[in-house]
C-alpha positions in Angstrom: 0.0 0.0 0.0 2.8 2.7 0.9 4.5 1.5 -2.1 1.2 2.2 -4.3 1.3 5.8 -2.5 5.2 6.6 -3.0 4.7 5.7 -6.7 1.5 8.2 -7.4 2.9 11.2 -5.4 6.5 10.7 -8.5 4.0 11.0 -10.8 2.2 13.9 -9.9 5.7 15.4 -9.4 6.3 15.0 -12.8 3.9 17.3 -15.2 3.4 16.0 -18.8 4.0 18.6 -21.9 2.0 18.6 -25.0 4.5 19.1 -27.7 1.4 19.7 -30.2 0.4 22.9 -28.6 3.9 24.3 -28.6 4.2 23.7 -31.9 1.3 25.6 -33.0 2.5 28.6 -30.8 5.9 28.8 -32.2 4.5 28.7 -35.8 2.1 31.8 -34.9 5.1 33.6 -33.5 6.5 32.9 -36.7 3.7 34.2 -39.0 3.7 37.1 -36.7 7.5 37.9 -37.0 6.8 37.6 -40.6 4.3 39.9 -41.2 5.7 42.9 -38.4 8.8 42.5 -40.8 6.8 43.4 -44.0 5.0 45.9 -42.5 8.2 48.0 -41.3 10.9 47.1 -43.5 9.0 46.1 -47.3 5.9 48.0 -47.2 7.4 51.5 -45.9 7.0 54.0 -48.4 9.7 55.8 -49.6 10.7 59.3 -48.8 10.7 62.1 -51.6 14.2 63.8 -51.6 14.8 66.4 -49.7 14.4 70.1 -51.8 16.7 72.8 -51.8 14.5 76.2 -52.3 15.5 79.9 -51.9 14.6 83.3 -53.5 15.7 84.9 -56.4 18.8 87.5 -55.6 20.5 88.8 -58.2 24.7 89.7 -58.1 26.2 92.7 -58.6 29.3 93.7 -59.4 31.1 96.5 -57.7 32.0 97.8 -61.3 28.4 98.9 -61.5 28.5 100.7 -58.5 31.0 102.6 -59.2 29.5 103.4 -62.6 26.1 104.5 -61.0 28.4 106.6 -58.4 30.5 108.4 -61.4 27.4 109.2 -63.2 25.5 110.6 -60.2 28.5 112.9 -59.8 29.1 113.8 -63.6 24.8 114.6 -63.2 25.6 116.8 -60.5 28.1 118.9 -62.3 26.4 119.4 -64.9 23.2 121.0 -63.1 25.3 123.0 -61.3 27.3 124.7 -64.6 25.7 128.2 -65.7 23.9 128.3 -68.9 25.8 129.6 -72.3 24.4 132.4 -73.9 23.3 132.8 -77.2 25.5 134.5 -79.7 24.0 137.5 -81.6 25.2 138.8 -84.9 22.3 141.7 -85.2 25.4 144.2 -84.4 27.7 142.6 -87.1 25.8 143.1 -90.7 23.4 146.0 -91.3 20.4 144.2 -92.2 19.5 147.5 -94.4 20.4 146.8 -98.0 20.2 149.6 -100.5 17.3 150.1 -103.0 17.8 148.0 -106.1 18.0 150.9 -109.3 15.3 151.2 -111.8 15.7 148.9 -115.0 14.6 149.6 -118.2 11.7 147.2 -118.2 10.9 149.0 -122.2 13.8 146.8 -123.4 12.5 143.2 -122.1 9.0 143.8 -123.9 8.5 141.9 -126.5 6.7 142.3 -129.9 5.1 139.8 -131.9 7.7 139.0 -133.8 9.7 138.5 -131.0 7.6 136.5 -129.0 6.9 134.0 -132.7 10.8 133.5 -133.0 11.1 132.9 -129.2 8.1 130.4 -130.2 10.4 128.5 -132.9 13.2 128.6 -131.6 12.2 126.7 -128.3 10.0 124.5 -130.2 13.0 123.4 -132.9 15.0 122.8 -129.3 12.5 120.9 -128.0 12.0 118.8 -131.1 15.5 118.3 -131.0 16.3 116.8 -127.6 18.2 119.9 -126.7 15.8 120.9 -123.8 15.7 117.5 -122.6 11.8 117.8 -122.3 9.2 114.8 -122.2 8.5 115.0 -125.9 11.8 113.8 -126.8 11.2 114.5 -130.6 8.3 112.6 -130.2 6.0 115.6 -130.4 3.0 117.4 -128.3 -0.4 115.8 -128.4 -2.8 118.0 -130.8 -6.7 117.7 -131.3 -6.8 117.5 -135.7 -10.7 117.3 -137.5 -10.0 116.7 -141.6 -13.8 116.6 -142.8 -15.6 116.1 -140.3 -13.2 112.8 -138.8 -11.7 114.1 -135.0 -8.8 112.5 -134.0 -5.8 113.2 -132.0 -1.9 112.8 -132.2 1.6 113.9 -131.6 2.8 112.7 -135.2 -0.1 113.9 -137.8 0.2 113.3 -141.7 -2.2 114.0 -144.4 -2.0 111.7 -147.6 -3.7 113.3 -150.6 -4.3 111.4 -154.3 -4.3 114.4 -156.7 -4.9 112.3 -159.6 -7.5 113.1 -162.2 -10.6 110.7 -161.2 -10.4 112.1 -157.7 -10.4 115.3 -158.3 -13.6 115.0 -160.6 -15.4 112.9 -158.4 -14.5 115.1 -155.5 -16.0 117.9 -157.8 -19.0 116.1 -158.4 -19.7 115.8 -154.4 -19.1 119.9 -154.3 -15.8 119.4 -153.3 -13.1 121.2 -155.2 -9.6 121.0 -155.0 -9.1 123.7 -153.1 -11.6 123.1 -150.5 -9.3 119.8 -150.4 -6.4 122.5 -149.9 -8.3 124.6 -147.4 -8.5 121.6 -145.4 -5.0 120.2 -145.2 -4.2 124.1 -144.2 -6.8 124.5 -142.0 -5.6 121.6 -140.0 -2.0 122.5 -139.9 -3.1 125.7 -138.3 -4.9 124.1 -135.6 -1.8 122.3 -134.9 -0.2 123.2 -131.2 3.4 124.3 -132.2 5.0 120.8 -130.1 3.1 118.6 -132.7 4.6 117.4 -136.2 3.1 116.7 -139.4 3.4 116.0 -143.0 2.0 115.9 -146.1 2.3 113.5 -149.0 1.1 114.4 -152.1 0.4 111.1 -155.0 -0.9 109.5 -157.9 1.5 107.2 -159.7 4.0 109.3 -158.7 4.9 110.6 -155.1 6.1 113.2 -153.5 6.5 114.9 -149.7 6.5 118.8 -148.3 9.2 117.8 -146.5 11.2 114.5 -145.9 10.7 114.3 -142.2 7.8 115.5 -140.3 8.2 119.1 -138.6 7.0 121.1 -136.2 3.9 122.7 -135.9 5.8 126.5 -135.4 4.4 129.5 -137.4 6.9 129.5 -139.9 6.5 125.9 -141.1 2.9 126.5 -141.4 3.1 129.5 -143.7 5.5 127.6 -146.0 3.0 124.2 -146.0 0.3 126.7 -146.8 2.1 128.0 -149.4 3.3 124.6 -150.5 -0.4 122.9 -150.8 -2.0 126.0 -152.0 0.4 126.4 -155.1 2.1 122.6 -155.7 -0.5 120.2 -154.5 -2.6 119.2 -157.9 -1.6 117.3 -160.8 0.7 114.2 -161.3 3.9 114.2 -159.1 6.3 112.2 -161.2 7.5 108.8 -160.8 10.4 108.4 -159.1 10.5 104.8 -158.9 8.6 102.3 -160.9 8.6 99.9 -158.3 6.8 102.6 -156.0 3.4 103.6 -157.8 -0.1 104.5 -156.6 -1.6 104.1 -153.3 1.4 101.6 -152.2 3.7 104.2 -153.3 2.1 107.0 -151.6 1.7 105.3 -147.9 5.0 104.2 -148.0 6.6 107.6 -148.1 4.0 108.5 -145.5 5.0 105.3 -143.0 8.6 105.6 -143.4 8.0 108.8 -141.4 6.5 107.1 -138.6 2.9 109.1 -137.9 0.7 108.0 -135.1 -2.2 109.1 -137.0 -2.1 109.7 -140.9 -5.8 111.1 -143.1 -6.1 110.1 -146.7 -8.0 111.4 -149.2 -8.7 108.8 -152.1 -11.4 107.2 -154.8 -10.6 103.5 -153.5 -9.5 102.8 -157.1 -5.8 101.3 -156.5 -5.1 101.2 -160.0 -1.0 100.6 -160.6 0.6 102.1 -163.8 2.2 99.0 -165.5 4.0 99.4 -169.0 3.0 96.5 -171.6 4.8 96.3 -175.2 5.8 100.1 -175.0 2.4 101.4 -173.6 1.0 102.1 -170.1 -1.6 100.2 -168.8 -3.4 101.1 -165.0 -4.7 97.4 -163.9 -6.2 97.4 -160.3 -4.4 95.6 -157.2 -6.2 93.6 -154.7 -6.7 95.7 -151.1 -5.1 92.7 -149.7 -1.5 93.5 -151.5 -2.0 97.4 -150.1 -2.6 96.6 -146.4 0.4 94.0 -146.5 2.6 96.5 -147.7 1.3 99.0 -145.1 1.6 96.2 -142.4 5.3 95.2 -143.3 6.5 98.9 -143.8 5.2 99.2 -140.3 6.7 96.4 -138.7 10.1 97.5 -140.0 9.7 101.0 -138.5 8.1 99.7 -135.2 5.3 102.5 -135.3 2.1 102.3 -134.1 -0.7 104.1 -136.9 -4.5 105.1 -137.6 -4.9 105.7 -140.7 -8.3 107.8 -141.8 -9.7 108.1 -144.9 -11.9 110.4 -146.8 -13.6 108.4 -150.0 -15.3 109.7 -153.0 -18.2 108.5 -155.2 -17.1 104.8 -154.0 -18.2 101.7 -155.5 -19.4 98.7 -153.5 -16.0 96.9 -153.7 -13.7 99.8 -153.0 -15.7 100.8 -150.0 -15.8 97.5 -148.4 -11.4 97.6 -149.3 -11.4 100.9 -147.8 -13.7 99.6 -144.9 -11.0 97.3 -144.3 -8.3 99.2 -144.7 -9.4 101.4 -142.1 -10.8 98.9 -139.2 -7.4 97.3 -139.6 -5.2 99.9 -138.4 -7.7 101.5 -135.9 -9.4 104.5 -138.3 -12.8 105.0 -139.9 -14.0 105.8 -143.2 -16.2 109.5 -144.3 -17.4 109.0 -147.8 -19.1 111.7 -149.9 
């Protein structure tokens, strides 16, 4: 029985451990360890840098305060200098000039003689490129009316056929030859001394008042007065066989180089041709006469109306002069 006793009271001495149990605690320590190292070492954020800020200041030299103080002194000077004063002359020059003398002024007035050579003469200068005006030799614009057509033009030539058919049909429509001559003259004199003409005269033959155009002045009028009044009828006389008629006639006139030439005609272009020792007058085409016009204008590069003044026409020379006219910008007055 005391043996039974002793051997109960070493086993409660004794207590049992349950090695489950502490294995499921050191495990949760574990876990625990685990996750209070995450949380402070892996999962900390991080930190931004650290930023360095400050405010604008701006360096200066001691150059430029030295500058500044130099100035400020030079500034101060100068306000305290005394003003210059002006200089005056009034006591120098006697601003009193004495009286100018009496001129003659009798000897600078001019008669009118005087006055038309003074004309002339700086019209010719002019038209010569002495005076180095616009015109050049190129002349002054003038207004011209030859029955009843207005135009106007710096270079005007007037291109009369004297032959005998015109001068009869002119007749026959009241118009004589010298109403044709009062004409040509009366245009001429309307002329504005800057402006140049011309005057051709034909029939077969051809012939000019002058071989260059002139200026309008008073004494070049009186002599192409003169000149139509007493020379312009009849036949001039051929010069050249190969220039005849109306061809012959408007070449003279475009190797002059008008901007605006009149021409007084029948529309017959009849061209003297010489056939087994006789003359015969066959008629040209209007198409031969307007290419001759056209080339003799191309070679002198000038740009021309050309008016004209048609008696008694037949159907056929109208419609050429018709032509004639629309193609270099003029217009046709019959009678």
């Amino acid at each position: 029985m005391a043996r039974r006793i002793h051997r109960n009271r070493s086993r409660r001495g004794k207590p049992r451990v349950n090695k489950g149990t502490l294995f499921i605690a050191l495990m949760i320590q574990c876990v625990l360890l685990a996750v209070t190292v995450f949380v402070i070492v892996l999962d900390t954020p991080e930190s931004e840098p650290p930023r360095f800020e400050g405010k604008a200041s701006v360096a200066v030299k001691k150059e430029d305060f030295k500058e500044a103080q130099q100035r400020e002194r030079f500034m101060k000077r100068m306000r305290q200098l005394e003003p210059i004063q002006r200089l005056s002359v009034d006591s120098v020059l006697n601003s009193e000039l004495p009286p100018m003398p009496d001129l003659p002024t009798e000897a600078f007035e001019l008669d009118g003689e005087d006055l038309e050579m003074l004309e002339d003469a700086s019209t010719m200068l002019e038209q010569s490129g002495l005076l180095g005006g616009s015109m050049q030799g190129k002349g002054s614009s003038s207004a011209a009316s030859f029955f009843g057509v207005q135009d106007s033009g710096r270079r005007i030539l007037i291109v009369v056929n004297t032959s005998a058919s015109v001068v009869r049909k002119a007749r026959n429509q009241g118009v004589s030859i010298e109403a044709i001559h009062e004409e040509v003259v009366s245009l001429i004199d309307n002329l504005d001394s800057g402006t140049l003409f011309g005057i051709v005269q034909f029939s077969q033959g051809s012939r000019r008042f002058a071989p260059y155009l002139a200026p309008a002045i008073s004494r070049n009028k009186e002599a192409a007065s003169h000149w139509t009044r007493k020379e312009m009828r009849g036949n001039p006389k051929v010069e050249s066989e190969l220039l005849l008629g109306h061809e012959g006639g408007l070449k003279l006139a475009v190797d002059m180089e008008p901007d605006l030439i009149f021409l007084v005609t029948d529309g017959v272009l009849n061209k003297r041709v010489r056939v087994d020792g006789a003359y015969k007058y066959p008629e040209i085409p209007y198409e031969i006469l307007i290419g001759s016009v056209e080339a003799d204008l191309r070679r002198s590069g000038a740009r021309t109306r050309i008016h004209a003044i048609g008696f008694e026409l037949n159907d056929k020379d109208r419609r050429g002069l018709e032509r004639l006219t629309r193609r270099f910008g003029g217009t046709l007055r019959e009678f």
